[in-house]
N, C-alpha and C positions, 0 to 999 in steps of 0.2 A: 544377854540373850534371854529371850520369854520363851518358854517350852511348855505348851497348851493344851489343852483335850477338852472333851463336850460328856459331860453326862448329865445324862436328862432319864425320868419316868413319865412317859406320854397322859395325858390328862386322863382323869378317871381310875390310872392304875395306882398300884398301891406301892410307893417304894419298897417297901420289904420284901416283894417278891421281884424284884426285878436285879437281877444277877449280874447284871453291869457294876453293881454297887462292888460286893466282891470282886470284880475284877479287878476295880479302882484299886483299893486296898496293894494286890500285887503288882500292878501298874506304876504307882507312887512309890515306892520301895525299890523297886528296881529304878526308877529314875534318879533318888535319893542316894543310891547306895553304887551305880556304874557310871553315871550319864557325867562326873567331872564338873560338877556344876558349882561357884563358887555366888562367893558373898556378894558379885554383884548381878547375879541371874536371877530369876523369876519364875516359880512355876505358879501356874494360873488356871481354874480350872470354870467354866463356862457353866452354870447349873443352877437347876430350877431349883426354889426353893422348896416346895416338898421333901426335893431328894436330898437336899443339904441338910434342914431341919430334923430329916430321920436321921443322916449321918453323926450329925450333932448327939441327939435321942442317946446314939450308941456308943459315943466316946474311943472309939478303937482308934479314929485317924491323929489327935494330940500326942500321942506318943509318937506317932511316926515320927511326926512334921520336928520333934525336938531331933531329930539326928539330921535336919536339913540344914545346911550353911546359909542357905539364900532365903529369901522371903517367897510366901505361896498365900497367893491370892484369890479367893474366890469371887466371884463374876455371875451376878443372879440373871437371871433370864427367864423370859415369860415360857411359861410350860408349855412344850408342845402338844399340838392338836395331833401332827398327825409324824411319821418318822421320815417326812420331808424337810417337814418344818424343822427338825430335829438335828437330821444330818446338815441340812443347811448352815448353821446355826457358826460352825469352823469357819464359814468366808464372810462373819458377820464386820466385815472392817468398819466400816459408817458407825454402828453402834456402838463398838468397841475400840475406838481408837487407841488404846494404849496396846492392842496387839500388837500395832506397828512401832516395835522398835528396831534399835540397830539390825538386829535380823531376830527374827522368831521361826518357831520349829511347832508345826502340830503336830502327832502324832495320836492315833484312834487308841481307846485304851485296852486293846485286845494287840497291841505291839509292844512288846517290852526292850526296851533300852539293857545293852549287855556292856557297853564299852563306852570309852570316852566319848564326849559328841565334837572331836575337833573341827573332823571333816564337814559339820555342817555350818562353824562359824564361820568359813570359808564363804561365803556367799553373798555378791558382789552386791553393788545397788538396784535395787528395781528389776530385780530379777527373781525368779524363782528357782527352789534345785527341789529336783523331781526324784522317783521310782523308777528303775523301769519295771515293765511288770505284763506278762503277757502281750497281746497283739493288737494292734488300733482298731481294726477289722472286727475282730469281736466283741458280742454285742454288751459282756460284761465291763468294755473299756470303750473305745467310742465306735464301735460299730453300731448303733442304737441313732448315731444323729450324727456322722460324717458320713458324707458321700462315699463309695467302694469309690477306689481308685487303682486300677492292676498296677499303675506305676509304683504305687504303694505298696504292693503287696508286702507281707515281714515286717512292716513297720511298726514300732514298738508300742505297745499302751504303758502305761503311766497310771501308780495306785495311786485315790486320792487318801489315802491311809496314813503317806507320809509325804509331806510337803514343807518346806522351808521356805522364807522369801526375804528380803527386805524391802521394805515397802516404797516406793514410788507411786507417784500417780496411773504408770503402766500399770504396777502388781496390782494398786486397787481396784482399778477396772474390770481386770481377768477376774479378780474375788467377786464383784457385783455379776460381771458375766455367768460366773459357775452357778451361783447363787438365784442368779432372776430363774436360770433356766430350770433349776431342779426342783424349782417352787412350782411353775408352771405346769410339769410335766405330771398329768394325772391321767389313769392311776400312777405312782412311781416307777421306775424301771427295778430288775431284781440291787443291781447295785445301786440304786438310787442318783447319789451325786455323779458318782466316777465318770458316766459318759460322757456330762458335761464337761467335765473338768479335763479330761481326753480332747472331747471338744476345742476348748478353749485354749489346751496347751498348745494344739497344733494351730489353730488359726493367729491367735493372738502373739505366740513366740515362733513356733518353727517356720511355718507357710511363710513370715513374716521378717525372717531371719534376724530374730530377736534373741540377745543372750539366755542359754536357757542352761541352770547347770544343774548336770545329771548325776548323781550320786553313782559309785563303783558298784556292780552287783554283788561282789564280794563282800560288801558293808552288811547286804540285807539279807534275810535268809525267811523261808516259809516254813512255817507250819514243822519245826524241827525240834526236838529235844532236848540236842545236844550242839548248841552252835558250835562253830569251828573258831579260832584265834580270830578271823578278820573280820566275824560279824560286828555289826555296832546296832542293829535293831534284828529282831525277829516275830518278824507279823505272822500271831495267829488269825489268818483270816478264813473266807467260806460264810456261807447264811448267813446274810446279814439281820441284825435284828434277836438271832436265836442265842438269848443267853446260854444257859444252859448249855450249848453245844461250847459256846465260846471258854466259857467257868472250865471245863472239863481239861480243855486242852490248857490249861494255863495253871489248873491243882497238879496235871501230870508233869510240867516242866518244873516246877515247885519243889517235886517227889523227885524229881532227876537230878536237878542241882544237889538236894542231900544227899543222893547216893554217890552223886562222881564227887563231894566233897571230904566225904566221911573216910 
């Protein structure tokens, strides 16, 4: 299994101030230290070189990566211009072929991995396993570029925060899909990709009644402190783009763990 993320500093900014970087940090440790990942998994990480080269500068991430079983592979990418380009960058499959293997998992790195990742090696051919996550309807998930349908009403949106696939020539499409559209769309929407990718789940798998497999909402949990036994991810989500808000909520689950530990 390949387990992926995108960290990038938009052109002209200075990696040192961009607070994604610390995230990574607790990001990577919690995937190294819960996610069950053995000697023949992958983590992989998508990133400009700027912000690898500072990474580097700073020495902190070689220590990590010695308590990792598997191999973690960095994956240079052209700096983005704009946090299109950026968020884009997850359904980059054409350029990045080795994403697709047997099954791959991305996950954004303001989500932290708490538990084994059994349930997502589950995941059939050419299919993808989704979030559920909020309401198709609204405009944070694909209310932005699906038609209102009352028949629909309730029906679920889907974060593109966490997604799994194996890849087939279907799952690649759906990737080009998400991807042409969120490039397109200027200015960006506030969640940028997700409409799309809402978009594309329903057209391209459900409308279409295409295997599409849904992860338990018990697995995932928001924006919480202190997950419960059946979490296995916890997305710190909210403003996208605003480090800072992100760093905050991810020092305090940090500070939480020690205390329910100690």
């Amino acid at each position: 299994m390949i387990v992926y993320t995108v960290l990038f500093t938009l052109a002209g900014k200075d990696p040192a101030e961009n607070r994604y970087v610390e995230m990574f940090y607790v990001w990577i440790s919690h995937l190294i230290k819960n996610a069950g990942l053995d000697d023949k998994d992958k983590i992989c990480v998508l990133i400009d070189k700027p912000t690898l080269d500072f990474i580097n500068n700073e020495r902190h991430l070689a220590h990590m990566l010695k308590k990792c079983k598997g191999a973690t592979d960095f994956w240079i990418v052209p700096q983005p211009l704009t946090i299109s380009q950026g968020m884009a960058l997850r359904y980059s499959i054409d350029e990045y072929p080795s994403i697709c293997s047997e099954c791959s998992l991305y996950i954004d790195i303001d989500v932290l991995v708490v538990a084994p990742l059994k349930a997502v090696r589950e995941v059939c051919n050419d299919t993808i396993m989704t979030v559920v996550e909020g309401f198709k309807d609204n405009d944070d998930y694909g209310g932005k570029v699906l038609p209102k349908d009352e028949a629909a009403e309730g029906y679920p949106g889907f974060t593109s925060a966490i997604f799994a696939f194996s890849a087939g020539e279907y799952v690649k499409q759906f990737m080009r899909n998400v991807k042409g559209g969120c490039l397109a769309q200027n200015p960006p929407f506030y969640t940028v990709d997700q409409p799309f990718f809402n978009k594309y789940v329903y057209e391209d798998f459900i409308y279409k009644e295409k295997e599409l497999f849904i992860l338990p909402r018990a697995y995932v949990e928001v924006n919480t402190m202190e997950p419960s036994a059946s979490a296995v991810f916890v997305n710190y989500s909210g403003d996208p783009g605003n480090g800072q808000k992100h760093v905050a909520k991810l020092i305090v689950c940090l500070c939480m763990e020690i205390l329910v530990n100690s």
